[in-house]
N, C-alpha and C positions, 0 to 999 in steps of 0.2 A: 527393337524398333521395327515397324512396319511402313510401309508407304503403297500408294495406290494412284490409279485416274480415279477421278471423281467428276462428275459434272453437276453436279447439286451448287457449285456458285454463280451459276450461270451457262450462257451458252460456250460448247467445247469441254475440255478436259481441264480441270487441272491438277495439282500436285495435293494428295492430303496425307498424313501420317499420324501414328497416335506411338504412345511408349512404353512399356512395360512396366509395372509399380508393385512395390510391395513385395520383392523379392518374386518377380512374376504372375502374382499373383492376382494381379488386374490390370484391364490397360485404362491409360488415361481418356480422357474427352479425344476426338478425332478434331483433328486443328488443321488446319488451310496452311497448307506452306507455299505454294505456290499459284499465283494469276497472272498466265499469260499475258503480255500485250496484246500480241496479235490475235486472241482468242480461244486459243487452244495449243496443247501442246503435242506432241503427236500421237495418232488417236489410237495407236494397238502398240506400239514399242514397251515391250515390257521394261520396268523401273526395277533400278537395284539400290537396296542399303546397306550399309555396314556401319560397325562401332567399333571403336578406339580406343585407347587408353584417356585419361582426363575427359571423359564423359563426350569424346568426339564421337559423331555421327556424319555420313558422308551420303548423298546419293545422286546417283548420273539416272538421268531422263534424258529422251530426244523433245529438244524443242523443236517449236515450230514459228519460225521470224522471218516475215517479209519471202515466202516459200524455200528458207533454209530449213532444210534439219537436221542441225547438230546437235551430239549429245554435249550434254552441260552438267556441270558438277554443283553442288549449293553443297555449304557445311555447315555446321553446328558443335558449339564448344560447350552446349551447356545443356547433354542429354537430349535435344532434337525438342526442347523449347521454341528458340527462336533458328535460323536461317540465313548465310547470308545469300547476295546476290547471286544466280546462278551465271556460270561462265563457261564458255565452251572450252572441250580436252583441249581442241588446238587443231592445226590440218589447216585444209582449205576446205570452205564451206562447201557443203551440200546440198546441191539445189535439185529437189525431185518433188515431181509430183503426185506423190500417193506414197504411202508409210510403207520404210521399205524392208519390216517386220526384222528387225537388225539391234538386237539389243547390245549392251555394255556392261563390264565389270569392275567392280571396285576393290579396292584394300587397303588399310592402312598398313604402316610400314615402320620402320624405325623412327622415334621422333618425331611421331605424330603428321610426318609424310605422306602421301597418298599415290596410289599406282592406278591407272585406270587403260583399259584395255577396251579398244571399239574397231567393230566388224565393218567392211564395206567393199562391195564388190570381188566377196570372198576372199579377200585381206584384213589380218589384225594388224592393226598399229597398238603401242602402249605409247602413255602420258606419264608423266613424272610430275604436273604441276608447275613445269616451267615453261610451257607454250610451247617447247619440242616435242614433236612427235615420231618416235621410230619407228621400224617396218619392224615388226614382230614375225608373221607365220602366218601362211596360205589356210584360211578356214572360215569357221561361224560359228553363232551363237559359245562365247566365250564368258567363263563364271570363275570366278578367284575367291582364295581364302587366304591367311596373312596366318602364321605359326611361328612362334618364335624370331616374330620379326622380318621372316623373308615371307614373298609373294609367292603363291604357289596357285598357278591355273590350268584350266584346260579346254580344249576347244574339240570342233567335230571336223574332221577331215572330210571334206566330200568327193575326192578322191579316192579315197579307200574306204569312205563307208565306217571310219575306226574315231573312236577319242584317243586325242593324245595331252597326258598329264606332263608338267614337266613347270620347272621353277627356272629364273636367272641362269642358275646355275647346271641347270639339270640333275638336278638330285634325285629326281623321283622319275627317270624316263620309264612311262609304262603309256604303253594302248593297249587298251579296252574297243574287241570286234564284238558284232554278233554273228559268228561262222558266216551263213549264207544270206542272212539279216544285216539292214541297216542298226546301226545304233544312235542315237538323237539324245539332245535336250539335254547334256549333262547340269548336275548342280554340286559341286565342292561346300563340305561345311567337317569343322570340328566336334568334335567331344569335348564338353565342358571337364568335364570329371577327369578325362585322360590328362588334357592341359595343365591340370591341378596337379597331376601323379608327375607329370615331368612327359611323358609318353609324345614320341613327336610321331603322328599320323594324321591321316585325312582323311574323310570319308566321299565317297562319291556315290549319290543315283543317275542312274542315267535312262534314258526310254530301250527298247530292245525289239526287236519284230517286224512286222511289216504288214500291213494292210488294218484288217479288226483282231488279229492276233497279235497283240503290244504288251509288256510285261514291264512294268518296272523292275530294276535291280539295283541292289546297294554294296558295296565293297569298301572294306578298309584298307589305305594302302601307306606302309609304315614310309616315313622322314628317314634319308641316310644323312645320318649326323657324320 
């Protein structure tokens, strides 16, 4: 499943996505999932999706309500069909005036649970789906992927310049430097094929360099069962 800003419903952004058919092999019509009230949603925050077991689909966007912008969640039990009402993680609202380029993470979990992880004033909090929010870890631009059940993310230290991988539990404490280089923009995802074999690992790209010299790199980094 994909999702995007679109502005083709009107004026502002909204929410569209389309879904993979045919054993991949095509995507569906592109479908309107979401229209703003207030006219737009926020206008550069990049959007995240993920999928579940029982054909669940999840995705956190920053709204934009009455000059709140919180990120909100909308779900889908039937393959990213229909939608329902989107809902904020939870916090106290944010009230700013200009997008504060600050995206969110998602995963499903056991029992079709959902974990959602949101940046702000270079703080992660996670969400669990009960309108509690806890203090996670001093960073940005935070991305999650779900393996075997547990949540496994990582964020960019801006303090050291380093990504730091790690789960609940800490099973996987790794950071990833660029020596004398920042490193940015990490993105977490699985291997289909390994998932199938049993293989608990994860993969990570993440940006590398500094200035017009920027290198993408990818890395496998095995699950401690």
């Amino acid at each position: 499943f994909v999702t995007w800003l679109d502005c083709r419903a009107g004026k502002g952004q909204s929410v569209y996505g389309a879904a993979s058919e045919k054993g991949a092999a095509r995507w569906s019509a592109n479908r309107l999932l979401y229209v703003p009230k207030g006219g737009s949603v926020c206008e550069c925050c990049p959007i995240v999706a993920t999928s579940g077991a029982k054909e669940r689909v999840g995705i956190v966007f920053r709204n934009l309500l009455k000059g709140m912008r919180d990120l909100c969640i909308t779900q889908s039990t039937d393959g990213g069909r229909t939608f329902d009402e989107p809902a904020p993680l939870g916090g106290a609202p944010w009230m700013i005036n200009a997008c504060p380029m600050s995206e969110g993470a998602l995963g499903f979990v056991g029992n079709g649970r959902w974990e959602a992880i949101q940046a702000r004033d270079e703080k992660l909090s996670i969400a669990r789906g009960s309108g509690v929010v806890e203090a996670l870890a001093k960073g940005k631009r935070p991305t999650m992927v779900t393996l075997a059940g547990r949540a496994v993310f990582a964020f960019v230290d801006s303090a050291t310049r380093s990504i730091h991988v790690q789960n609940g539990s800490g099973e996987i404490p790794a950071s990833l430097t660029g020596a004398d280089s920042a490193v940015d923009s990490p993105h977490l995802g699985v291997a289909p094929s390994q998932v199938a074999a049993g293989k608990l690992s994860v993969w990570i790209a993440y940006e590398s360099g500094s200035g017009e010299t920027r290198t993408v790199a990818l890395r496998e980094l095995p699950l401690i069962k």
